[in-house]
C-alpha positions in Angstrom: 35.0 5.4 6.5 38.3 7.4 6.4 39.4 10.4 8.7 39.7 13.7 7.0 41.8 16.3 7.4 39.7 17.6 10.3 40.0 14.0 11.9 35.8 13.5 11.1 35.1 9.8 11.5 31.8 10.5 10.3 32.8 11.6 7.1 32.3 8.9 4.2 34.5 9.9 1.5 32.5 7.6 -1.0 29.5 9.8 -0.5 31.6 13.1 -0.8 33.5 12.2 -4.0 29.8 11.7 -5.6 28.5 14.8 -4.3 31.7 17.1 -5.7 31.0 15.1 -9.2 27.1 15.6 -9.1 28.0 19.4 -8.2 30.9 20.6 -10.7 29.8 18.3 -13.9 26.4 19.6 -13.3 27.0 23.4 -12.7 27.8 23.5 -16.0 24.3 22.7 -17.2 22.8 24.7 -15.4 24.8 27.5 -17.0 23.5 27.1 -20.4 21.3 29.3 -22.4 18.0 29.2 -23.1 18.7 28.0 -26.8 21.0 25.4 -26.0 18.6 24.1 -23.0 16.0 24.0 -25.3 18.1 22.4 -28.1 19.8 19.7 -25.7 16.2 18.6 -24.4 15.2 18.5 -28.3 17.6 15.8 -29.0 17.0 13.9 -26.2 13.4 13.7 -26.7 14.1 12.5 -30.2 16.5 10.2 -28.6 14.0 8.5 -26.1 11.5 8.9 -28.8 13.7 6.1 -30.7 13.4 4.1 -27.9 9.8 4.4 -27.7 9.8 2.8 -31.7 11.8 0.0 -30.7 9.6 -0.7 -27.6 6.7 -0.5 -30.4 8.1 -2.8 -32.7 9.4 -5.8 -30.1 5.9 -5.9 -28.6 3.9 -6.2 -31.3 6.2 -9.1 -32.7 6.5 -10.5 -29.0 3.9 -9.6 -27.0 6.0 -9.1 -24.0 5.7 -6.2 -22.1 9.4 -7.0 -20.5 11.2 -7.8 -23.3 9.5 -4.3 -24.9 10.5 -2.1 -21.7 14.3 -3.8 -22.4 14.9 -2.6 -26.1 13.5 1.0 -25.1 16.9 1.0 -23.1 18.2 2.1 -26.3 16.3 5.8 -25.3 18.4 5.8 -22.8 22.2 4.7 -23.8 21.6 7.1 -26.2 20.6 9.8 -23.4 23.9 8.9 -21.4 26.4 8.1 -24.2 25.4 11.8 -25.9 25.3 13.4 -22.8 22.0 15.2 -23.6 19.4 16.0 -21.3 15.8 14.6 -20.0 13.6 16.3 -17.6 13.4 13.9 -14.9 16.7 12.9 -15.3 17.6 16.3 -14.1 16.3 16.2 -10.8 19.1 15.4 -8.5 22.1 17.7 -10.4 20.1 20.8 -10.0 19.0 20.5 -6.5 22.8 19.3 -5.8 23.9 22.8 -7.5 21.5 24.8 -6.3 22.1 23.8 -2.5 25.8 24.2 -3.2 25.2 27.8 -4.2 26.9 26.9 -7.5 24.1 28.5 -9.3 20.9 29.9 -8.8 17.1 28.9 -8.4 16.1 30.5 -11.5 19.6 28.7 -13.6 17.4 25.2 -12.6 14.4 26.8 -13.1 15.5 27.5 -16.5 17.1 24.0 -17.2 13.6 22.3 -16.0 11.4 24.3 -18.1 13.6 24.1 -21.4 14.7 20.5 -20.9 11.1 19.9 -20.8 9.7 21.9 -23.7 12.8 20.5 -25.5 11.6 16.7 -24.6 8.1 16.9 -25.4 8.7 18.9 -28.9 11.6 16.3 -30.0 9.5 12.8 -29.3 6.5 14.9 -31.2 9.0 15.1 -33.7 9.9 11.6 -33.7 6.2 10.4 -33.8 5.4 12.2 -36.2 8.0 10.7 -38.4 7.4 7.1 -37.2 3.8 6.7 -37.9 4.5 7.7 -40.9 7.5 4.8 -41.7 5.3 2.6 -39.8 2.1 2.5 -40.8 1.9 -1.3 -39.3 2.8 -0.1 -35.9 -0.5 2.3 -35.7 -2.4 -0.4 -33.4 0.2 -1.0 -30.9 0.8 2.7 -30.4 -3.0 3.4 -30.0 -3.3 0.5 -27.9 -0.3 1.5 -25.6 -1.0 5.0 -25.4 -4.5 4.2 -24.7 -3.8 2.3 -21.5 -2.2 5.7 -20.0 -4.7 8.2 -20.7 -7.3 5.3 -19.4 -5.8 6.0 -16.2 -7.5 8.8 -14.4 -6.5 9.9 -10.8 -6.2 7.3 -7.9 -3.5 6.6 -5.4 -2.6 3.8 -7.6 -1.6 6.4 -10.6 0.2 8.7 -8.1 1.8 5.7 -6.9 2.9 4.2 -10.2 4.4 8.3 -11.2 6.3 8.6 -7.3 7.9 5.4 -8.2 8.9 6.5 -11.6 10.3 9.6 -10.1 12.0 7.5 -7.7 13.7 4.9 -10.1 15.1 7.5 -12.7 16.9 9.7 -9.9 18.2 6.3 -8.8 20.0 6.1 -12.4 21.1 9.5 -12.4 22.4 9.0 -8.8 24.1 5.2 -10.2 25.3 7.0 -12.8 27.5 10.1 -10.4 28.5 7.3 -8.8 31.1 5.6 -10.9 33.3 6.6 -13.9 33.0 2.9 -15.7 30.9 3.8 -18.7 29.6 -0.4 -18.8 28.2 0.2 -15.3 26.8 3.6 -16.3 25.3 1.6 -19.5 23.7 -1.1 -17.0 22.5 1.0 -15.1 20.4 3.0 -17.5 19.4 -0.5 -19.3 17.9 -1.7 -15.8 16.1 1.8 -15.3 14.4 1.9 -18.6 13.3 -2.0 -17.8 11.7 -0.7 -14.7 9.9 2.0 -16.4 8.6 0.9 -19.5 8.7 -2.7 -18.2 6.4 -2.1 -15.5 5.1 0.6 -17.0 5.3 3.0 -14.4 3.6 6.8 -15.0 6.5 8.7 -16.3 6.0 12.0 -17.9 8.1 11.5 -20.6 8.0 8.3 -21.7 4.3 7.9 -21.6 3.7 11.3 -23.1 5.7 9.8 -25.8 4.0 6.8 -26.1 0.6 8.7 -26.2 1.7 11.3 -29.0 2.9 8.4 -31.3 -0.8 7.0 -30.5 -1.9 10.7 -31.8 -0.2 10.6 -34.5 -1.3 7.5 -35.4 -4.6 8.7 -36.3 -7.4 6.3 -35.2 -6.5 7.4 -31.5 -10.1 7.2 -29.5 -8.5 10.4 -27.5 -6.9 13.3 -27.6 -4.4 16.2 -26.3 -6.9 17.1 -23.2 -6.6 13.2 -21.9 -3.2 13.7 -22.4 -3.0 16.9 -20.0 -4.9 14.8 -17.6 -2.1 11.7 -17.6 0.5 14.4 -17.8 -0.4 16.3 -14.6 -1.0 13.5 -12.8 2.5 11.7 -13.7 4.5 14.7 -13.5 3.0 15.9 -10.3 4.3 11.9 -8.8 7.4 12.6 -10.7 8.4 15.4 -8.5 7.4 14.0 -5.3 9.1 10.8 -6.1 12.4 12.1 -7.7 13.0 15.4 -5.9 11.3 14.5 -2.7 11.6 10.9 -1.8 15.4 10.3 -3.3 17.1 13.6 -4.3 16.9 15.1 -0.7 17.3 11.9 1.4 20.5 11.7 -1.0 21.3 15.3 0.0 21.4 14.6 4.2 24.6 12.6 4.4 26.1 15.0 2.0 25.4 18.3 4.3 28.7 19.0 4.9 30.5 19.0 2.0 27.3 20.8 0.6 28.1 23.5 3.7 32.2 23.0 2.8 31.0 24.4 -1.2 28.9 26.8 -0.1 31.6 28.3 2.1 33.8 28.0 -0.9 31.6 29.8 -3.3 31.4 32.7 -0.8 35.2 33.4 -0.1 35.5 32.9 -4.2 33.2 36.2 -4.1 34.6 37.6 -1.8 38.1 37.6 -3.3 
């Protein structure tokens, strides 16, 4: 702890520092039109949608579901090294914004909606493409989508999607929280281990996984079983993400969210 300029013990400068970076990089974003929303969540879906052939292709030659989940961490260096953007990566920086009054509820609104249009439609992209390179991965991505839309709902499911939510907020939050890109690189390598590893219910990445099954062609299911795992995981998502880490995040950070907000205003007002 350090005293401010108000002589606040309370006040952890750490925790402030993060917050001012999470806000001012991240108005920015939310600033963007709806073409170039839509376009940034296009490459990144393509991006993860990479990571989803790698994942592919190391378990069907290993069989290991860990060392799999480890080379889709290519999805996401590529995410953080081209700074483009994935819908539930983008839970924490809007809320941040928003409650900063650095932009508005529709501006996020807008960023959610085209990041996520953006995401789905580039890894559709990339499936379509791979299955067609790959004939000899057809199996393994029938047989991993399969084992989502198996799923149905269960506390277990919504369980599996909360801690999704929860663990790629955690890398968006690891990643305001330092300017060394190696650390920022960890930290998305041990995220995307958790997910795909573990093979926690995240919208993305499983939606992925189940459109390369699709496109496979000898997928026992369809686009209506993928709604079902969809709703269920993006539903957790939220509640895991926005609920359970973005706003506990938030509460040490209420007064330098109050000190922006105040700033914003006497910027109008001048």
């Amino acid at each position: 702890m350090q005293v401010d300029e108000r002589g606040d013990l309370s006040r952890d400068h750490a925790v402030d520092q993060a917050l001012d970076r999470i806000v001012l990089d991240g108005a920015p974003r939310l600033h963007r039109t709806w073409p170039v929303t839509v376009v940034t969540g296009i490459v990144a879906g393509m991006e993860v949608g990479l990571g989803v052939l790698a994942l592919l292709y190391v378990r069907q030659q290993t069989g290991s579901q860990a060392l799999a989940g480890l080379a889709f961490s290519i999805g996401f260096m590529a995410l953080l090294l081209g700074r483009s953007e994935l819908f539930t990566e983008g839970f924490l920086t809007p809320v941040a914004v928003v409650a900063a009054k650095r932009a508005g509820l529709s501006d996020a609104v807008r960023l959610w909606s085209g990041t996520l249009a953006g995401n789905l439609g580039g890894g559709m992209l990339i499936a379509w493409f791979a299955m067609r390179a790959f004939p000899s991965l057809h199996h393994e991505a029938v047989r991993s989508g399969a084992y989502f839309v198996a799923e149905g709902w269960s506390l277990r499911t919504f369980s599996l999607a909360v801690l999704a939510g929860m663990s790629i907020t955690l890398m968006t939050r690891m990643h305001n929280g330092t300017d060394s890109v190696p650390v920022k690189l960890a930290a998305s390598v041990a995220v995307a281990f958790l997910l795909a590893g573990l093979r926690l219910f995240h919208s993305i990445l499983d939606s992925l996984l189940i459109f390369f099954a699709l496109q496979a062609g000898s997928a026992h299911f369809g686009y209506e079983q993928w709604l079902r795992f969809f709703g269920i995981s993006i539903v957790g998502n939220v509640v895991g993400g926005v609920g359970l880490t973005t706003l506990f995040r938030l509460i040490p950070s209420r007064q330098r969210i109050a000190e922006h907000r105040e700033a914003v205003e006497g910027e109008r007002a001048a």
